[in-house]
Biopython code that builds the backbone (N, CA, C, O; Angstrom):
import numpy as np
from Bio.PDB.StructureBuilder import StructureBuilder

atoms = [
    (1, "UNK", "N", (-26.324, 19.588, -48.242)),
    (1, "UNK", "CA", (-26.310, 18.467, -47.328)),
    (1, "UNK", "C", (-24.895, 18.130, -46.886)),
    (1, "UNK", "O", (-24.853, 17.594, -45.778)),
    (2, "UNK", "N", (-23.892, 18.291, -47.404)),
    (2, "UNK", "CA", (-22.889, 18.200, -47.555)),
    (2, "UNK", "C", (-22.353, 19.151, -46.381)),
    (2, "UNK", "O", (-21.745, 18.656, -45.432)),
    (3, "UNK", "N", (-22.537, 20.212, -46.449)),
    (3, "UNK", "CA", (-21.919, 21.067, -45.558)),
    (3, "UNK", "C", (-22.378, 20.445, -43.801)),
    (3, "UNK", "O", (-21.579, 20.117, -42.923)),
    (4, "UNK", "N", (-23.840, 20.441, -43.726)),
    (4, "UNK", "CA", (-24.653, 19.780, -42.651)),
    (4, "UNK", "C", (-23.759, 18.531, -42.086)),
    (4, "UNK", "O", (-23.115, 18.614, -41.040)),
    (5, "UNK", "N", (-23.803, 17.315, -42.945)),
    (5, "UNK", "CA", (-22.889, 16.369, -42.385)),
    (5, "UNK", "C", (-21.450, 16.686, -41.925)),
    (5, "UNK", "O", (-20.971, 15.830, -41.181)),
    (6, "UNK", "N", (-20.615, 17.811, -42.234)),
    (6, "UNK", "CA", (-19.519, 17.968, -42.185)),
    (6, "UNK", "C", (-19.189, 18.776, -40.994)),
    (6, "UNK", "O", (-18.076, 18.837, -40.472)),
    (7, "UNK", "N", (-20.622, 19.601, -40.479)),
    (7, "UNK", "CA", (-20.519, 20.453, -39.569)),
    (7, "UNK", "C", (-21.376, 19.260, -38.566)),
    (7, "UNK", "O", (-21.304, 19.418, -37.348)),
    (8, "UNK", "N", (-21.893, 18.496, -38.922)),
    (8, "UNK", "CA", (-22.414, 17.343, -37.565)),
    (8, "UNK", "C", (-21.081, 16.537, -37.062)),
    (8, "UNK", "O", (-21.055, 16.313, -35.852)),
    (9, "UNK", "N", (-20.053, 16.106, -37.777)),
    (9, "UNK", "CA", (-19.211, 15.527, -37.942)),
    (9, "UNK", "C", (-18.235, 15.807, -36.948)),
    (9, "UNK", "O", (-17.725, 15.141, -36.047)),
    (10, "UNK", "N", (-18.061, 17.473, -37.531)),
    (10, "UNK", "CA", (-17.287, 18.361, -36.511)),
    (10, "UNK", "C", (-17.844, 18.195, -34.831)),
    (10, "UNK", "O", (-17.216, 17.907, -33.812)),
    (11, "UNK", "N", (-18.834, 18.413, -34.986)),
    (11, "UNK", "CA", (-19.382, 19.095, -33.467)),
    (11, "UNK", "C", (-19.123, 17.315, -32.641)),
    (11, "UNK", "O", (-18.561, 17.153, -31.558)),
    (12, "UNK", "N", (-19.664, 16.265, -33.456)),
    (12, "UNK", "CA", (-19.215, 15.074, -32.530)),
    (12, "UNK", "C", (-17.826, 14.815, -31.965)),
    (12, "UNK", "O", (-17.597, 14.229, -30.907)),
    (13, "UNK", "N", (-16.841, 15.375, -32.885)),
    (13, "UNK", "CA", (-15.065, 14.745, -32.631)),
    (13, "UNK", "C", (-15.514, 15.832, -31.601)),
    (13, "UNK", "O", (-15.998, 15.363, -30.571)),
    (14, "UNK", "N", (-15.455, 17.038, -31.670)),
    (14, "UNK", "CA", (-15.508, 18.085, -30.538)),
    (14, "UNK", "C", (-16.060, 17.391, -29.543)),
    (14, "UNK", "O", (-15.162, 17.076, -28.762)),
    (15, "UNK", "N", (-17.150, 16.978, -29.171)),
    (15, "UNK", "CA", (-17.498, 16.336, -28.242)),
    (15, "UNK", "C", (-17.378, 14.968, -27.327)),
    (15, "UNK", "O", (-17.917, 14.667, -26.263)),
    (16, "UNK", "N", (-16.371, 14.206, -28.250)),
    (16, "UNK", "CA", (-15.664, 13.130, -27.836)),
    (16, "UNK", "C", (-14.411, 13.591, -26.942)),
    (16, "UNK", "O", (-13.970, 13.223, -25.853)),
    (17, "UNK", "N", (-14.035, 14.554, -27.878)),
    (17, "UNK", "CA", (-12.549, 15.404, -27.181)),
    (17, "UNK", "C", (-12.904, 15.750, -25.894)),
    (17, "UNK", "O", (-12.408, 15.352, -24.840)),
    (18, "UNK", "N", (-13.945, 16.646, -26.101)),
    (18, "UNK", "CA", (-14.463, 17.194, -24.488)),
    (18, "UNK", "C", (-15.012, 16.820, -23.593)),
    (18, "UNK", "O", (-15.221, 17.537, -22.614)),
    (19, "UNK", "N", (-15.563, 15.059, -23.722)),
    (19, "UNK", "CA", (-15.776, 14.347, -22.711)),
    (19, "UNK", "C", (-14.688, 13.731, -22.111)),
    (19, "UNK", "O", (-14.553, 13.589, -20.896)),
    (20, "UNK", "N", (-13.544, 13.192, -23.375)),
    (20, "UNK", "CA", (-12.516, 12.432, -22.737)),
    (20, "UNK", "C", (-11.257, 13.187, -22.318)),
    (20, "UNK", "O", (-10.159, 12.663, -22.130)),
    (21, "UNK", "N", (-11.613, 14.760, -22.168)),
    (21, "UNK", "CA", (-10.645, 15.188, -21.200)),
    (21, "UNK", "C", (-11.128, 15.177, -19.819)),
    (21, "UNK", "O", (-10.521, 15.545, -18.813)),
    (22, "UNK", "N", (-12.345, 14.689, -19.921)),
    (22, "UNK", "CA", (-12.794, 15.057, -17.987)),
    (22, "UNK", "C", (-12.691, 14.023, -17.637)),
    (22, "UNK", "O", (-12.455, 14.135, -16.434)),
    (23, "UNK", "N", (-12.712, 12.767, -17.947)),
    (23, "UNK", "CA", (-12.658, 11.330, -17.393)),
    (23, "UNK", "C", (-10.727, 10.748, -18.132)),
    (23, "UNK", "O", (-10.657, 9.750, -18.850)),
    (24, "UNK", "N", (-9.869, 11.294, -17.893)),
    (24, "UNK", "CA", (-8.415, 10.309, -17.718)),
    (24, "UNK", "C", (-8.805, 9.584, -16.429)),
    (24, "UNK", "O", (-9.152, 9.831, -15.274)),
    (25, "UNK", "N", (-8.549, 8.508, -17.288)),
    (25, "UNK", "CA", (-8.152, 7.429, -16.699)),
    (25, "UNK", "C", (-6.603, 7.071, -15.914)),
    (25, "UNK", "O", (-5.642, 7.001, -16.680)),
    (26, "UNK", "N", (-6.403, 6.900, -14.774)),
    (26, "UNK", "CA", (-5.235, 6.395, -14.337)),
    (26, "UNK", "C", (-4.983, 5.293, -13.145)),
    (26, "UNK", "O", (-5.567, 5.016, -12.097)),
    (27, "UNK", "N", (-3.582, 4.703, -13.973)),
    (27, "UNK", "CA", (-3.658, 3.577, -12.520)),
    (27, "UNK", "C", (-3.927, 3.831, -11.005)),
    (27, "UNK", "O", (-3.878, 4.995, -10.608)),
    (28, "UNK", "N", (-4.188, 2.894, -10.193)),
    (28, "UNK", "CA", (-4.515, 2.947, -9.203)),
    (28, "UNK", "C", (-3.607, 3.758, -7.949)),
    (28, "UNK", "O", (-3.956, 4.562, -7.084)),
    (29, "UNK", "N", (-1.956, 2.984, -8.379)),
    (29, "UNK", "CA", (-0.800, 3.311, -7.795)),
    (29, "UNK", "C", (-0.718, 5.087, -7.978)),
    (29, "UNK", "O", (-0.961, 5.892, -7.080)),
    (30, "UNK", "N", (-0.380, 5.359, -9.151)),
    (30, "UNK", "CA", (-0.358, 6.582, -9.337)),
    (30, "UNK", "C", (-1.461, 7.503, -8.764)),
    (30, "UNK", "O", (-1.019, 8.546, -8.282)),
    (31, "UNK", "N", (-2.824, 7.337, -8.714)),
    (31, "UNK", "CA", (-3.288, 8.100, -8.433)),
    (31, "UNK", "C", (-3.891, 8.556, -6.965)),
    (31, "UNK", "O", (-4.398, 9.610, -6.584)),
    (32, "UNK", "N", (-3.589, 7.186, -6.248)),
    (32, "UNK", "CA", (-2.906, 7.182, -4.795)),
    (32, "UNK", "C", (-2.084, 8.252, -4.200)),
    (32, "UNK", "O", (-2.288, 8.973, -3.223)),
    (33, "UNK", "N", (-1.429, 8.199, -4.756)),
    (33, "UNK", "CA", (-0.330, 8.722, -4.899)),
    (33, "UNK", "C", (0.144, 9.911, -5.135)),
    (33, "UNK", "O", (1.084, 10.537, -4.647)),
    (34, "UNK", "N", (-0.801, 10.202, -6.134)),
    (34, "UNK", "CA", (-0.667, 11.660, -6.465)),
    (34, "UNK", "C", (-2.236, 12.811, -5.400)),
    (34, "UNK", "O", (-2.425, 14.020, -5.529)),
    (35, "UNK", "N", (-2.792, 12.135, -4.763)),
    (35, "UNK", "CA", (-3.767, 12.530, -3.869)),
    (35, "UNK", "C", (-3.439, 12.452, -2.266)),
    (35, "UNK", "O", (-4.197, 12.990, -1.459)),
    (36, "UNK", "N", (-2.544, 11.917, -1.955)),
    (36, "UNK", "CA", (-2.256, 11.164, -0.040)),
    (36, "UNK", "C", (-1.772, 13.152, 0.388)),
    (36, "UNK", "O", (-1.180, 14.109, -0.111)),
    (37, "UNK", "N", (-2.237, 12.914, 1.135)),
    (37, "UNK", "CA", (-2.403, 13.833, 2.142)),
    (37, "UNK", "C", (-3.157, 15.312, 1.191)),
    (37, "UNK", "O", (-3.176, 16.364, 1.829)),
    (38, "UNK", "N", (-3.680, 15.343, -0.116)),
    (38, "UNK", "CA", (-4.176, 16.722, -0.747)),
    (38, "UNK", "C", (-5.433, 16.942, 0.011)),
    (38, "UNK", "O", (-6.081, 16.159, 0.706)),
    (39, "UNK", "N", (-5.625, 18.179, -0.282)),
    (39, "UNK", "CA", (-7.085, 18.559, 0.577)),
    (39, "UNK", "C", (-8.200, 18.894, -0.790)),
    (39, "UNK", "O", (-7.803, 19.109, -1.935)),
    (40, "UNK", "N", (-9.098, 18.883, -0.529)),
    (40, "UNK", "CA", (-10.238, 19.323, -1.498)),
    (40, "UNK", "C", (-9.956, 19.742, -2.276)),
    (40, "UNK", "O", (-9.355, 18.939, -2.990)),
    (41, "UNK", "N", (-10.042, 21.034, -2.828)),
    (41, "UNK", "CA", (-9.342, 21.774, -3.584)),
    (41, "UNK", "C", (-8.318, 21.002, -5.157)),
    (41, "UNK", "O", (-8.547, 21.054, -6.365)),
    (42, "UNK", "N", (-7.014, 20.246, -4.224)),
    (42, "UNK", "CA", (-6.367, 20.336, -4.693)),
    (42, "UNK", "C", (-6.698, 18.691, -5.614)),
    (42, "UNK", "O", (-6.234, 18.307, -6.688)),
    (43, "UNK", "N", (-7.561, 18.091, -4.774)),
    (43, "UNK", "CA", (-7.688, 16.406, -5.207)),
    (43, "UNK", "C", (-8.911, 17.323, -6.741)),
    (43, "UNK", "O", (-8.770, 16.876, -7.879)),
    (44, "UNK", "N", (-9.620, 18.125, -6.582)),
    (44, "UNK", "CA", (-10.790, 18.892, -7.605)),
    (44, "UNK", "C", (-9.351, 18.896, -8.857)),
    (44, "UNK", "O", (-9.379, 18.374, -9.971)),
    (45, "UNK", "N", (-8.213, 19.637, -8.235)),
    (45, "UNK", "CA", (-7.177, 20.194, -9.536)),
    (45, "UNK", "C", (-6.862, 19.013, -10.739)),
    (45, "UNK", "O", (-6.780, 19.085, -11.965)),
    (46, "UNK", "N", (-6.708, 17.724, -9.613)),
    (46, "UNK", "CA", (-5.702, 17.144, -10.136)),
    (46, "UNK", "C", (-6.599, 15.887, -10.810)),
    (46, "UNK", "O", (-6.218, 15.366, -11.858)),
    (47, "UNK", "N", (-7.972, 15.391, -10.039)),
    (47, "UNK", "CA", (-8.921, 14.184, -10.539)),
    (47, "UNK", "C", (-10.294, 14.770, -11.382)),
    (47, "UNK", "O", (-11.124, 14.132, -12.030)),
    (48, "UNK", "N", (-10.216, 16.016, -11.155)),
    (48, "UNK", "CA", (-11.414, 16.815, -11.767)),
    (48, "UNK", "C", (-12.638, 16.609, -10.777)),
    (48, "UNK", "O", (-12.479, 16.121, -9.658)),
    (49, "UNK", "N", (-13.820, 16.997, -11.248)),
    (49, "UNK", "CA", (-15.019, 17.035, -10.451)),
    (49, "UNK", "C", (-15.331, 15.449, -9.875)),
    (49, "UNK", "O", (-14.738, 14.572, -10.504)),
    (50, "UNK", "N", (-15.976, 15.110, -9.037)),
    (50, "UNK", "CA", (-16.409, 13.756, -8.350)),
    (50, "UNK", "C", (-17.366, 13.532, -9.090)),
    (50, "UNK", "O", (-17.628, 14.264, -10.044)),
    (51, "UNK", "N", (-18.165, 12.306, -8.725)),
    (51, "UNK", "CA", (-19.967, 11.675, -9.398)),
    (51, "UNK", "C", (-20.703, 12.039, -8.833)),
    (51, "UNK", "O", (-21.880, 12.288, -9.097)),
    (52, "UNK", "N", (-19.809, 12.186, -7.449)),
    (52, "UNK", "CA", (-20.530, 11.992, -5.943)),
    (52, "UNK", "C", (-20.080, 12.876, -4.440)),
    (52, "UNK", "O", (-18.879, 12.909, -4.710)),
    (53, "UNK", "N", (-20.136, 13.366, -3.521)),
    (53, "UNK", "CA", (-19.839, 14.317, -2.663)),
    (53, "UNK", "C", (-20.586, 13.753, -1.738)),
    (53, "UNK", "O", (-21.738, 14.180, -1.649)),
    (54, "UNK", "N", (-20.148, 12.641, -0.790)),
    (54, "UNK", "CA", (-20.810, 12.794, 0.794)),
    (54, "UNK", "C", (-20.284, 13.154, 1.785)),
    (54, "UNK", "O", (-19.286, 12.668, 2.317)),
    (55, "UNK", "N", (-20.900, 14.020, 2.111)),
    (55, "UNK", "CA", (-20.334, 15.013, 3.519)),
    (55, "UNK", "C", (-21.499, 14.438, 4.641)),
    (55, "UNK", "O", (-21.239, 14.883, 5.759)),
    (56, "UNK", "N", (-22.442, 13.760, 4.631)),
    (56, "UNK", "CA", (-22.940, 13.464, 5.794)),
    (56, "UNK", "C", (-22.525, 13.395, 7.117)),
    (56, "UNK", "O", (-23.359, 13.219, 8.005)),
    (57, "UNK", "N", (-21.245, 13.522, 7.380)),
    (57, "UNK", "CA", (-20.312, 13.277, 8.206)),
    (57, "UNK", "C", (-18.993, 14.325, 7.938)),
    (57, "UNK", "O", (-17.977, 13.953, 7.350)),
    (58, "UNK", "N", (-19.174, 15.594, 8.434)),
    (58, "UNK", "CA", (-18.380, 16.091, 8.193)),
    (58, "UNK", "C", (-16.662, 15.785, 8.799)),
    (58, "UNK", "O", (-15.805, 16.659, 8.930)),
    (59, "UNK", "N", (-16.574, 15.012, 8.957)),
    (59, "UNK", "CA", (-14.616, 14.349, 9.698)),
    (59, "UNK", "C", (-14.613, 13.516, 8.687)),
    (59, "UNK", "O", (-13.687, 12.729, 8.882)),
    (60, "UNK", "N", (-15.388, 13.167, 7.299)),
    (60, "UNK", "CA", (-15.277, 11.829, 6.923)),
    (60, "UNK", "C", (-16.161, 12.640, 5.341)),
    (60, "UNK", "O", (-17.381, 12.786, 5.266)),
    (61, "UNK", "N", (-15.761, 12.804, 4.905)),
    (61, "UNK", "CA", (-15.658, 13.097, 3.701)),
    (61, "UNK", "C", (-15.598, 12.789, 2.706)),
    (61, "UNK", "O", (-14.482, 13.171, 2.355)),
    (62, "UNK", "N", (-16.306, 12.054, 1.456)),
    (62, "UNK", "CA", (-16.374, 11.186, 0.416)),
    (62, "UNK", "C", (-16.362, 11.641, -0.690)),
    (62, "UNK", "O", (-17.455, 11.956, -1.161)),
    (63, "UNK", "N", (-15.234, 11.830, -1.447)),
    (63, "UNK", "CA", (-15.632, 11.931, -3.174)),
    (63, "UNK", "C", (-15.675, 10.535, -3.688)),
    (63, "UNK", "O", (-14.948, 9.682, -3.180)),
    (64, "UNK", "N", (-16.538, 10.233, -4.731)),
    (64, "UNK", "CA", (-16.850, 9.233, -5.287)),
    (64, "UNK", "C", (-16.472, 9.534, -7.139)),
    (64, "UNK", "O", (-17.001, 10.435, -7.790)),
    (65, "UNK", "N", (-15.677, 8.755, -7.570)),
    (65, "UNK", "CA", (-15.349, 8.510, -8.744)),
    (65, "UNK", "C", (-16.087, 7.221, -9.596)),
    (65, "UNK", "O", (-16.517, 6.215, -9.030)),
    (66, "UNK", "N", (-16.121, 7.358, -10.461)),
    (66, "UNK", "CA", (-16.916, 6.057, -11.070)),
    (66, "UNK", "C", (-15.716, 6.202, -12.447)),
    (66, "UNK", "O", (-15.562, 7.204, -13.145)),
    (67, "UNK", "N", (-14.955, 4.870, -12.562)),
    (67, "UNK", "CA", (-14.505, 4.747, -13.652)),
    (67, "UNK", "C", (-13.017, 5.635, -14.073)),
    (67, "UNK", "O", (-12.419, 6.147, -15.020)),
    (68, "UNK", "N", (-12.950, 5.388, -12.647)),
    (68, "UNK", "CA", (-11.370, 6.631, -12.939)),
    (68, "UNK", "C", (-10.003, 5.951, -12.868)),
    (68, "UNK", "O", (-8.866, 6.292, -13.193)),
    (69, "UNK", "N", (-10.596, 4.751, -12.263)),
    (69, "UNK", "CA", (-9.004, 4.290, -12.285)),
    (69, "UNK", "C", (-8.765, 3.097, -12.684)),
    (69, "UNK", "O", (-9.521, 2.847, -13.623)),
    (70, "UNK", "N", (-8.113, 2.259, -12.449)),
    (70, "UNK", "CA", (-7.791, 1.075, -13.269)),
    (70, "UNK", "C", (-6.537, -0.048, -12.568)),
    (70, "UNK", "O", (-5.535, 0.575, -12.217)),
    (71, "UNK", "N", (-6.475, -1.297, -12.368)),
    (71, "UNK", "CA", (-5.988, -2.190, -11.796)),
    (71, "UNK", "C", (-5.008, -2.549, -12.801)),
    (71, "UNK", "O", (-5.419, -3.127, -13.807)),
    (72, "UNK", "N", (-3.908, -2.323, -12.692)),
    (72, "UNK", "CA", (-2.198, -2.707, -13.804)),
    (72, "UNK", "C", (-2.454, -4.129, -14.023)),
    (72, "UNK", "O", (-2.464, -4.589, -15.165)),
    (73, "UNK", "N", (-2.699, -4.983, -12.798)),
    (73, "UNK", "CA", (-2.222, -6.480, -13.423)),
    (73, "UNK", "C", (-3.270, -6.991, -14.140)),
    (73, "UNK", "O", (-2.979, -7.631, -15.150)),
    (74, "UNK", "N", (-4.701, -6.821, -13.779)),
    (74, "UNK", "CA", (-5.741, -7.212, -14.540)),
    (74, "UNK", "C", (-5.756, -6.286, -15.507)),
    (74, "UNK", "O", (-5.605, -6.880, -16.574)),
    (75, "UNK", "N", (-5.867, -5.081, -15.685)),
    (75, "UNK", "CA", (-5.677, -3.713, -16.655)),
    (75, "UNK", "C", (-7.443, -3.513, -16.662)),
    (75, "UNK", "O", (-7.966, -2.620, -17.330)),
    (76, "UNK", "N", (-8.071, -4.270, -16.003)),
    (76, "UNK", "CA", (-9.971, -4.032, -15.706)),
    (76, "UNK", "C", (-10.100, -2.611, -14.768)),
    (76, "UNK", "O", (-9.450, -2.441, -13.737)),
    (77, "UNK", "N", (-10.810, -1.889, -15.180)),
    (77, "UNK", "CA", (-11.151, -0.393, -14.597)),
    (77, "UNK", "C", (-12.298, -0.146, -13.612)),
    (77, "UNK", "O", (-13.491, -0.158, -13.918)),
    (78, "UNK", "N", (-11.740, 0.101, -12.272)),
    (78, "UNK", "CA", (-12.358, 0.070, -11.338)),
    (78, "UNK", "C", (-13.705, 0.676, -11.410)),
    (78, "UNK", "O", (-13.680, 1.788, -11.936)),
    (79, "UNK", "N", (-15.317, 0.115, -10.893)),
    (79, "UNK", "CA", (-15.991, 0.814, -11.410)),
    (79, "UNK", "C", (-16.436, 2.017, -10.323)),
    (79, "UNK", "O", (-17.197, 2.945, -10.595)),
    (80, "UNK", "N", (-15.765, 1.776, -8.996)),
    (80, "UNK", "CA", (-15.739, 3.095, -8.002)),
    (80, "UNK", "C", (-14.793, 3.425, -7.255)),
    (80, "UNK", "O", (-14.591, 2.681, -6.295)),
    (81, "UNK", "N", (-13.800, 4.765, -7.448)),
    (81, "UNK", "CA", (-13.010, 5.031, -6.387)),
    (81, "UNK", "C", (-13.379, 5.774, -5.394)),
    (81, "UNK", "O", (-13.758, 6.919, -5.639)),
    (82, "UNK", "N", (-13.359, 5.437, -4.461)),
    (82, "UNK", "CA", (-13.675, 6.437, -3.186)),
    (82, "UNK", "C", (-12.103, 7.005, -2.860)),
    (82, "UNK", "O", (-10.993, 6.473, -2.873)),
    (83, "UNK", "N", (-12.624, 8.416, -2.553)),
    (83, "UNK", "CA", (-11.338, 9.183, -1.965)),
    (83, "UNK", "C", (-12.388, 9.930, -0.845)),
    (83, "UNK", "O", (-13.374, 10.651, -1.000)),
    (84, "UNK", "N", (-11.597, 9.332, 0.515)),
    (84, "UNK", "CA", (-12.017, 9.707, 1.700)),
    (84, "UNK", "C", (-10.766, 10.895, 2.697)),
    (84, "UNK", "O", (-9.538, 10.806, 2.721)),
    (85, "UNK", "N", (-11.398, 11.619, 3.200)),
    (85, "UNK", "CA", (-11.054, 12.807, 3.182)),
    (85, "UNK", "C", (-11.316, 12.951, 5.794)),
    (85, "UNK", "O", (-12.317, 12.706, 6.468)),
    (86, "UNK", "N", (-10.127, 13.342, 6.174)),
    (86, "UNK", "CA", (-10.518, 13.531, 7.356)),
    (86, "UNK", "C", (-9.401, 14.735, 7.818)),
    (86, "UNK", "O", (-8.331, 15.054, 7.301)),
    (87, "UNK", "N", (-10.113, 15.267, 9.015)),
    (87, "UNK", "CA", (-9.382, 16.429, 9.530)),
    (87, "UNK", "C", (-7.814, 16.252, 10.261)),
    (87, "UNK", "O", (-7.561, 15.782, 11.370)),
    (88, "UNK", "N", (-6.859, 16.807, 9.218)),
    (88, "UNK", "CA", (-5.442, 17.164, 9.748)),
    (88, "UNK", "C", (-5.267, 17.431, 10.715)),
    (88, "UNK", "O", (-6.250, 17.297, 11.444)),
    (89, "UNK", "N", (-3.807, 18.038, 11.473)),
    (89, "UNK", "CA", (-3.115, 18.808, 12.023)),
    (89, "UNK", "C", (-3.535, 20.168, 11.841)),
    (89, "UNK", "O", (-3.803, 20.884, 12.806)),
    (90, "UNK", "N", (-3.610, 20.590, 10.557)),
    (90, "UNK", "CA", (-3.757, 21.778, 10.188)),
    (90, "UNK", "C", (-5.021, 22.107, 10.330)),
    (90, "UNK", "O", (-5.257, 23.250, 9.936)),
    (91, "UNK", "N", (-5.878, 21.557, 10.726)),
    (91, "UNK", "CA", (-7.552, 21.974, 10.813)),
    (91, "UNK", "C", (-8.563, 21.401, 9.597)),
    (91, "UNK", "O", (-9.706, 20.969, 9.740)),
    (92, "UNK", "N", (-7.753, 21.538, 8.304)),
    (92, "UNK", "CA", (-8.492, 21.491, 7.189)),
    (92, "UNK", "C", (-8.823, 19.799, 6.741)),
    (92, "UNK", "O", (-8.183, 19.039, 7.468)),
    (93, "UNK", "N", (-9.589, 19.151, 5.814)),
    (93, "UNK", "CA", (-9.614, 17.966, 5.633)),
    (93, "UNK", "C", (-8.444, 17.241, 4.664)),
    (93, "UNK", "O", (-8.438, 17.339, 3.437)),
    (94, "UNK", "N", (-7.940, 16.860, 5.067)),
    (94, "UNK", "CA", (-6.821, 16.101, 3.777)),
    (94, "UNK", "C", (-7.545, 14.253, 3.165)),
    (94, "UNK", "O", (-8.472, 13.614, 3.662)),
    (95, "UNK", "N", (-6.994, 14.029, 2.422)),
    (95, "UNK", "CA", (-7.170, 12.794, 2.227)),
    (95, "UNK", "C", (-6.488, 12.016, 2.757)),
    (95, "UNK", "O", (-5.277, 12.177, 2.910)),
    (96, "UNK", "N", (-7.209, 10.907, 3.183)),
    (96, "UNK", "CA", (-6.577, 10.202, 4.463)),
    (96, "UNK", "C", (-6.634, 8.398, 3.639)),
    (96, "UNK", "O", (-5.728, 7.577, 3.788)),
    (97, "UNK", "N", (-7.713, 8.187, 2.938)),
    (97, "UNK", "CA", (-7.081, 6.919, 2.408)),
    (97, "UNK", "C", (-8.513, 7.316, 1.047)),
    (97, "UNK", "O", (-9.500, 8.052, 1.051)),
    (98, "UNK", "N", (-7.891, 6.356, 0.032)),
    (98, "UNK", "CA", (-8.388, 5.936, -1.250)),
    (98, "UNK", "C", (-8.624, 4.102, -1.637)),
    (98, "UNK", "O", (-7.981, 3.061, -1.771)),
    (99, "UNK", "N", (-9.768, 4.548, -1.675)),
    (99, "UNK", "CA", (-10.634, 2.713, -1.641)),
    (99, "UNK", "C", (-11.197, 2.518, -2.849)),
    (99, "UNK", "O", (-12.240, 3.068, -3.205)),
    (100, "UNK", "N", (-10.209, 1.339, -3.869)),
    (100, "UNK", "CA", (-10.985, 1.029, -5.304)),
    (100, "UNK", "C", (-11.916, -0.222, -5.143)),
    (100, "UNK", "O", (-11.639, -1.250, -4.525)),
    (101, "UNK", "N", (-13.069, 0.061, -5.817)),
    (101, "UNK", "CA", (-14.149, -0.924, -5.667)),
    (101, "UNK", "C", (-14.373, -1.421, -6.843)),
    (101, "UNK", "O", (-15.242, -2.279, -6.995)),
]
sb = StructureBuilder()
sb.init_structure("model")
sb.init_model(0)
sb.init_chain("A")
sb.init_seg("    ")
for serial, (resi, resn, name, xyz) in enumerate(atoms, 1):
    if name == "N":
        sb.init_residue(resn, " ", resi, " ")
    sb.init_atom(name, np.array(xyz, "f"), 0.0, 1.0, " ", f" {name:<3s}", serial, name[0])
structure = sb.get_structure()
């Protein structure tokens, strides 16, 4: 029994680890910031996968975050970021503004 609990034990920290690398959390400023003008791709590199993907509108482009970012002066964690996405210079979609809800 002993071994059982120790190997259940294991597999949970493992699985705490490997949820809370896909959801970092970061301030609002920063992560503004670190997304203004990225295109798809690169906003996937840097925020990881979305909740949400609306393309209904392809010039207008929506990833939806739930719980990704966070307000400094209150330190309360936004419960949706939208990162909206429209067509460049270059043809391709960049991010054009980021809306915490």
């Amino acid at each position: 029994m002993d071994s059982k609990k120790a190997l259940a034990a294991t597999a949970t920290i493992l699985a705490v680890f490997a949820l809370g690398a896909c959801s970092e959390v970061s301030n609002r400023e920063d992560f503004a910031a670190a997304l203004k003008n990225k295109t798809e791709p690169e906003v996937i590199k840097y925020a990881g996968k979305p909740n949400q993907i609306d393309r209904s509108d392809p010039k207008h482009v929506m990833y939806v975050y739930k719980a990704r970012t966070f307000d400094v002066p209150t330190r309360k964690t936004d419960p949706e970021t939208d990162v909206i996405f429209a067509p460049s210079t270059d043809g391709q979609l960049h991010v054009a503004e980021v809306v915490f809800k």
